[in-house]
N, C-alpha and C positions, 0 to 999 in steps of 0.2 A: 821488173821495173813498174814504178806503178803508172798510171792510165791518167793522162791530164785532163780539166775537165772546167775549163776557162771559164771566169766570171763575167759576164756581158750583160752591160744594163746600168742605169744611172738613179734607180729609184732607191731613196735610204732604207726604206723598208727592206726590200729584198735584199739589197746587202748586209743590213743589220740581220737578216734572217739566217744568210749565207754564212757569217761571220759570227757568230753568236759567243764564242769564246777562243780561251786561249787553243785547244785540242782543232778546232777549225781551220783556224789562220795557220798553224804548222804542216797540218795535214795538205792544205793549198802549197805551200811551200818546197813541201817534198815532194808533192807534183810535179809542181815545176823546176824543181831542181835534176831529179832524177829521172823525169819522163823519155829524154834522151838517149839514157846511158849514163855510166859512173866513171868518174875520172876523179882518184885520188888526187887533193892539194898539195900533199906530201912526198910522191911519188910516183905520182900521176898513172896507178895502174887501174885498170878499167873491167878490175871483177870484183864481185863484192859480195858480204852477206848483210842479214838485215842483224840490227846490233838489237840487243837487249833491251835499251830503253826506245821507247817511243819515234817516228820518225828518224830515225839514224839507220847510218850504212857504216859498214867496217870492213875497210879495206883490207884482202886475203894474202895481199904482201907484207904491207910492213904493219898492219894492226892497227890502223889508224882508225877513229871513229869520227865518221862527218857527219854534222847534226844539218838539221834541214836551215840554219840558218847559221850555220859556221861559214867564215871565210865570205861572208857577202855583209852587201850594207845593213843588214837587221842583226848587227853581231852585238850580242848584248845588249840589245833595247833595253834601257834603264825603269818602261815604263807599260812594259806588254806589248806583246802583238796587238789584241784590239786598237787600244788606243794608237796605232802605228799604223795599221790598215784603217782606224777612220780619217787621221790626220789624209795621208794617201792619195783616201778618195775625196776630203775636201779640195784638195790642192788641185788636184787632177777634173773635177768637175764643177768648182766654185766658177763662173765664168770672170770675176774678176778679181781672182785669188782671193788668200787668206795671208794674214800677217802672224809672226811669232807672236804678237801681243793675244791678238787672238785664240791662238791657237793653247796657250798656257793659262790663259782666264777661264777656257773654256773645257778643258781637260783635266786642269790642276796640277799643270807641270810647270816647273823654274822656267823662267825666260830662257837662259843657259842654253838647258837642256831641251823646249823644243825647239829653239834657232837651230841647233848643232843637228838634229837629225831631220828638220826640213831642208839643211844643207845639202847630205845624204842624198834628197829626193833630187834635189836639183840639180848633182853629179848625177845621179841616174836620166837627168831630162837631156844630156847633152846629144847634138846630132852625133848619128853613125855617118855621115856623109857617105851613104850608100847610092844615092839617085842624086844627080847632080839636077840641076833645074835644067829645064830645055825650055824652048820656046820663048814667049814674051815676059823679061826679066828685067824688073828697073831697081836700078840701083840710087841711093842716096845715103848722104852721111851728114848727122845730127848730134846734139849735145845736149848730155844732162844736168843740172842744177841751173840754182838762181842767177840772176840778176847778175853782172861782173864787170864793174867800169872799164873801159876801154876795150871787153872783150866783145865785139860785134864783128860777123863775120867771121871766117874761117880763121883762128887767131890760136897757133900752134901755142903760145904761151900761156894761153888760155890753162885752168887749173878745172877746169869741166869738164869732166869725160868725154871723151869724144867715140863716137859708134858709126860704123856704116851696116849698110841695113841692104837685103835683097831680098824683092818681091817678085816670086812667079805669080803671073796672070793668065787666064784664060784668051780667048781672040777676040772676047767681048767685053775683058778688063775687072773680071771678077776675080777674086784674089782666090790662091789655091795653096801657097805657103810660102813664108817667109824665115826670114834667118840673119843675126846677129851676130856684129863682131866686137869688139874693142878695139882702135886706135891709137897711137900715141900721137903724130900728128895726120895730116890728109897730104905727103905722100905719096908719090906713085907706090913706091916699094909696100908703104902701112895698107895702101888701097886693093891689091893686085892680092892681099888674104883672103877676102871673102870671094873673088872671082877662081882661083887656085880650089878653095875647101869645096863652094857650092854650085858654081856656075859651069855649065859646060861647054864647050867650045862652039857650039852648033846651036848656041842660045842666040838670041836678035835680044842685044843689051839697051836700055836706054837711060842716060843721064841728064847732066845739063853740060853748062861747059866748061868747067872747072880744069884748068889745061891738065891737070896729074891724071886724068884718063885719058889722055891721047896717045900717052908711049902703048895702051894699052889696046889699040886698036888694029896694032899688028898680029895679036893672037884672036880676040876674042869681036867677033860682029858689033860694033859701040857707037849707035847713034847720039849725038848732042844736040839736043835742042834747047835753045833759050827760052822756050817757053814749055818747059819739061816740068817747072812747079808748077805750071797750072792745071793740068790733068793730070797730072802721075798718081798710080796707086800708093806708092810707096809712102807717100804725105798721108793717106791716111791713117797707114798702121803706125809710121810717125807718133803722130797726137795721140794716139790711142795707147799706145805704150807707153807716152809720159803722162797720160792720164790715170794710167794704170798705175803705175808708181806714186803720184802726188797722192791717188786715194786713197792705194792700201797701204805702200811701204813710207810715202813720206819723204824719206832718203834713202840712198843706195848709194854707201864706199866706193870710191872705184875698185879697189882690192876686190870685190862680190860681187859687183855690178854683173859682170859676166854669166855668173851663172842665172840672175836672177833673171837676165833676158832670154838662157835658155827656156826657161821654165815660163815664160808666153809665149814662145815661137813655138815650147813642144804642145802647148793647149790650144793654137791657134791653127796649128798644121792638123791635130786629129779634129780639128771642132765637126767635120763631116762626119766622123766616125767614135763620138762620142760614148758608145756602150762598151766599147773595148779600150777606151783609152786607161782603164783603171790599172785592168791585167796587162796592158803593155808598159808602164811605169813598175810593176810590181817585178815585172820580168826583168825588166833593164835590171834593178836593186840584186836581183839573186843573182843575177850573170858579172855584176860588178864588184870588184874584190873588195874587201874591208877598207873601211879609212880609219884612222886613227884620228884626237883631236889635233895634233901639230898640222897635221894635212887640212884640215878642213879649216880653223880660224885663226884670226890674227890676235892675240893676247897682247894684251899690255899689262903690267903690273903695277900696283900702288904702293909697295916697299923695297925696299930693300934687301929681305930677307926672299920675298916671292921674283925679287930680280935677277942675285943670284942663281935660286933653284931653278930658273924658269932657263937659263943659261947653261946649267949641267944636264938636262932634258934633251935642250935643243943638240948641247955637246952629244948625248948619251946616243940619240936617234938620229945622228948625223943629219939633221936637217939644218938648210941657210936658212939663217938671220940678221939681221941687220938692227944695229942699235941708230936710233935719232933720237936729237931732244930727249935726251933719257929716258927714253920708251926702248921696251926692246918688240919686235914683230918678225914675223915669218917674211921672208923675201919673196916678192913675187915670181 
């Protein structure tokens, strides 16, 4: 098996130096793929030889041959590994990201196609909800987009996304990481998600007073104070996430919204440990199994003919859909 040999550091140079071509970026990958141990896709048996071409393993059961980038999200990158691994480390070390527009002006790729596999990145940013938060945990729930007549206040009819939000803090209120949900509305049942995924039971929670956290103070420690906006942390990753959005993305569907919040809670939880956050984005992607494009966007079609095919597809790959307003789209 071969010897892993982690990339750590935030300077382009040394990356660029690291990463110099295609034979690079594979050879990282089959590090990290096989440094472990082999465990066929097909078979799941766990001896191997090394295959004939390049980076590849060939399973001694059933002959299968796993490429260093088979079966994970860089499965058929339309556009090379480099450009893949520099997207990557934009994304992962831009401090206030990078946009598709960007990213395809800037590389020479279709819109399309860098949206679809910065999506990729963004299923690789999702928490493993392996460490629950402990300690000083404040929680709040906020909403995205404009402006919306009679929607002020917490207004379930409201056509705004709606998000709650949990900030671990230090004893002294310096923020140490955060994590985002999506709501449909505020809920005890929509609310008690993000305390279930990330909070621990042994955490000192604190809100304001919004009564759908009080059923909630039978399990988990949940202070209310009415004066919880005026110092809370959580107001300020708040503003900074919709900051974050207005400047680079703009807009955010709520169909995507989700992930795109992974993708600053996982840059804002490493910001301490920035020289490894590259290779730990690159690890999630190889340990993460293929998507296809059904999986990853919502299509809509302009004819008739692509309405159809778009319908025998979804029939073909058995995936839900939902037709509206003559659009046809992936079901949430």
């Amino acid at each position: 098996m071969p010897v892993l040999s982690p990339f750590n550091g935030v300077q382009l140079f040394k990356f660029q130096e690291k990463f110099k071509d295609e034979d690079a970026c594979k050879s990282y990958l089959f590090q990290l793929k096989f440094s472990e141990g082999f465990a066929c896709s097909k078979c799941n048996h766990n001896e191997a030889y090394t295959g004939s071409k390049p980076y590849t393993m060939v399973c001694k059961d059933c002959r299968y041959t796993e490429s260093a980038t088979s079966n994970t999200l860089f499965h058929r990158v339309k556009f090379g590994l480099v450009k893949a691994f520099h997207i990557i480390f934009e994304m992962t070390n831009t401090t206030k990201g990078v946009s598709a527009n960007h990213i395809c002006s800037k590389y020479g790729i279709e819109y399309n196609t860098a949206w679809l596999f910065m999506k990729k990145v963004r299923v690789a940013m999702t928490s493993t909800n392996s460490h629950p938060m402990v300690g000083k945990v404040y929680v709040d729930e906020f909403v995205i987009g404009g402006y919306e007549k009679g929607a002020v206040g917490r207004k379930n009819a409201s056509t705004k996304i709606k998000v709650i939000m949990a900030v671990e803090t230090t004893d002294t209120n310096r923020i140490k990481r955060a994590y985002t949900m999506k709501i449909t509305d505020y809920s005890t049942q929509q609310l008690r998600g993000i305390f279930d995924k990330h909070i621990s039971k042994e955490a000192t929670v604190f809100t304001d007073k919004w009564r759908s956290y009080i059923p909630l103070r039978a399990e988990w420690n949940i202070t209310q104070d009415v004066k919880y906006k005026n110092h809370s942390p959580a107001n300020r990753i708040i503003q900074q996430t919709k900051s974050w959005i207005r400047g680079t993305h703009h807009y955010i569907s709520n169909y995507h919204c989700e992930t795109y919040l992974n993708e600053y809670s996982f840059r804002l939880n490493r910001s301490q440990w920035k020289d490894s956050i590259f290779h730990k984005c690159v690890e999630r992607m190889v340990n993460t199994e293929k998507k296809n494009r059904l999986e990853l966007s919502r299509v809509n079609c302009n004819s008739r003919e692509q309405f159809v095919e778009r319908i025998k597809m979804y029939q073909l790959c058995g995936a839900n859909y939902e037709i509206k307003y003559g659009k046809i789209k992936l079901a949430a």
